[in-house]
N, C-alpha and C positions, 0 to 999 in steps of 0.2 A: 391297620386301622383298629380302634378302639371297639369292639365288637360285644360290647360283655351286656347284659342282660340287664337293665334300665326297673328298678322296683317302681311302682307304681305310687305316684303322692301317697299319702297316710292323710290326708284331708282336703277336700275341695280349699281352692282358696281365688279370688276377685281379686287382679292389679288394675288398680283405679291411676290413669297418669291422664294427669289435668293437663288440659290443652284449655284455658280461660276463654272464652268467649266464644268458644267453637258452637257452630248450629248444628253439625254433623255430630254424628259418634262413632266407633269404628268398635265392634262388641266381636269378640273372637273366644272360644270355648275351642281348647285342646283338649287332645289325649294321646295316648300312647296304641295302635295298633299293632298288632304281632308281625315280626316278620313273614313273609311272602310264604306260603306252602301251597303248593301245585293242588292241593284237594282241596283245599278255602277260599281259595284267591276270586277265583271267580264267583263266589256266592258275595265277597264281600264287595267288590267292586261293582255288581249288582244292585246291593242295597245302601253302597253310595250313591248311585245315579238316581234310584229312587229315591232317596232322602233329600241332595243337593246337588249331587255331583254333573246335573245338565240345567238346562235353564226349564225344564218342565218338573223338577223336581220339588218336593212339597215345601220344602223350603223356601225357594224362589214364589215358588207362585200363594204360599201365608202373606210373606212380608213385602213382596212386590207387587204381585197383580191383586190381592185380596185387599190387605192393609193399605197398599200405598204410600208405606212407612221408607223405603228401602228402592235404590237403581237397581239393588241385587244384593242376592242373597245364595251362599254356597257351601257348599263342604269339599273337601279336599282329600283325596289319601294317597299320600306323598308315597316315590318309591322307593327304597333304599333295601338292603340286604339285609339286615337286622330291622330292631323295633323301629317304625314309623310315625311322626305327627300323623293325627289324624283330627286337621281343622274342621270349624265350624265359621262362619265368618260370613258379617253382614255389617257395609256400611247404612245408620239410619239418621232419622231425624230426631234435634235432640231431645224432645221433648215426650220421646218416644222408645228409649231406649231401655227403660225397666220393663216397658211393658213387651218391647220388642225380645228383650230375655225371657220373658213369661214366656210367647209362641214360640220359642227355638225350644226350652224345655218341654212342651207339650209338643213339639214335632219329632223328640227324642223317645218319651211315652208313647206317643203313638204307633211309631215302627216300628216300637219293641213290642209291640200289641195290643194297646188302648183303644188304637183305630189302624185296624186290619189292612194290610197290604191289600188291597183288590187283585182278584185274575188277571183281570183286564189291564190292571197298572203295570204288574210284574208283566207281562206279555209285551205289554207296549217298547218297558225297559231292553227286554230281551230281544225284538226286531229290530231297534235302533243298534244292539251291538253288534249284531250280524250281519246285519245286512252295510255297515257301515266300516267291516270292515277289510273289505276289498279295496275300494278306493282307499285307504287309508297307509296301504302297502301294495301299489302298484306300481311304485318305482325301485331301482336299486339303492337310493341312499335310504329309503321308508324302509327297506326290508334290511338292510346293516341295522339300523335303529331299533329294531327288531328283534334281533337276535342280541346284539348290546343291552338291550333293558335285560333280554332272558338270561344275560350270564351275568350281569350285574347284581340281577335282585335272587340271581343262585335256583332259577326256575329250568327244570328240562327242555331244550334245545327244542322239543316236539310236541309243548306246552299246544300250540295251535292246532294241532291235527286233531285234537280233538274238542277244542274249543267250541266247536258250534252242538255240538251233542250236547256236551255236559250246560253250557248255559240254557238248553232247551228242558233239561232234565230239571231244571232248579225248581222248589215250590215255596209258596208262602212261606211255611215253616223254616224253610232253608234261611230265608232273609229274616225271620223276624228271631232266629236264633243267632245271626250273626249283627243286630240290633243289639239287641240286649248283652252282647258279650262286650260291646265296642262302648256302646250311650249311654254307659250309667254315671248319670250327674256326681255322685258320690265321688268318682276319682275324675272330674274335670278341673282342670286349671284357666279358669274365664281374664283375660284380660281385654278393660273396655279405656278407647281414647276419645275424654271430651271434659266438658267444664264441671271440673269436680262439686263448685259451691252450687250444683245447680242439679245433679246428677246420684252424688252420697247417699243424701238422706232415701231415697227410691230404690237405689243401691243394695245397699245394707237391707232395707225390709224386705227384701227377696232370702234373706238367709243362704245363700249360697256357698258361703263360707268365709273365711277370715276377709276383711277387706285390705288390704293392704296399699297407698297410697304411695303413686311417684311422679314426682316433680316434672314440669317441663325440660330440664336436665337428666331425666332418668335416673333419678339421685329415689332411690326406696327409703322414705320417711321410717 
């Protein structure tokens, strides 16, 4: 497998693919996270969960339970052994979708440190991983899947044995350094699906970067 070390865009850029007359939009902000290492892994899957990665995360609960813009809203950090997407991803409504980019950037500043991780927040994340994760491998095929992710994504065989110390060790700082390494708008690649002649002009005054427009054919204008 192709394994070679993926340079990071040289400029945000926005692919706009028009779906005409759609009420919905589907607004999705990539990036490239580092491969898995047994000393980061856990800080950084932490302040996925905090950010988007469960349904109490600030993300879901901006554009869903706050806004009412959105069914849901998430983030994502795919596994693989080498470099990783690491989505952002919220279907909203369409009239709502610049502005809906506006709160994913400001929920990106803010976990990098505009608006402080709470004790209380990071705590809550860290109960949920623990204690969830007994049931979660109580059987033989969950504990094969288990050990398969660990040799997959090239993590030590004994990743878990200490799993629950080190998530209890983590501190604010820990998460808002692994924020700021992952969420910087600067090298995000934004692709949004909805009615371009309706959508562009709102688009573009976010300055996000290049807009780039493609067809309901997937044809890049």
């Amino acid at each position: 497998k192709n394994l070679r070390t993926v340079s990071a865009p040289k400029r945000p850029a926005l692919y706009l693919v028009d779906k005409p007359g759609s009420v919905h939009s589907i607004v999705m902000a990539a990036t490239l996270a580092p491969p898995p290492d047994a000393r980061t892994e856990i800080a950084l899957e932490t302040m996925n969960n905090i950010f988007g990665g469960t349904f109490g995360g600030r993300l879901n609960m901006n554009l869903r339970e706050d806004k009412h813009w959105s069914y849901g809203a998430s983030s994502i950090l795919y596994e693989a052994r080498a470099q990783r997407p690491f989505l952002t991803y919220a279907s909203v409504q369409a009239d709502k979708t610049a502005d809906s980019i506006t709160e994913i950037l400001n929920e990106f500043a803010g976990i990098s440190g505009a608006k402080p991780v709470l004790p209380q927040e990071l705590e809550k994340v860290k109960q949920q991983q623990i204690f969830e994760l007994p049931g979660a491998n109580e059987t033989m095929n969950s504990i094969g899947n288990l050990f398969s992710g660990l040799l997959q994504a090239g993590l030590p065989l004994d990743f878990y044995d200490t799993f629950v110390s080190r998530v209890s060790a983590l501190t604010v700082e820990d998460i808002e350094a692994c924020a700021k390494s992952l969420l910087d708008p600067s090298r995000m690649i934004w692709m949004v699906v909805g009615d371009r002649s309706q959508l562009e002009p709102a688009l573009r005054s976010l300055h996000l970067g290049e807009v780039i427009p493609v067809d309901d054919q997937y044809h890049v204008e």
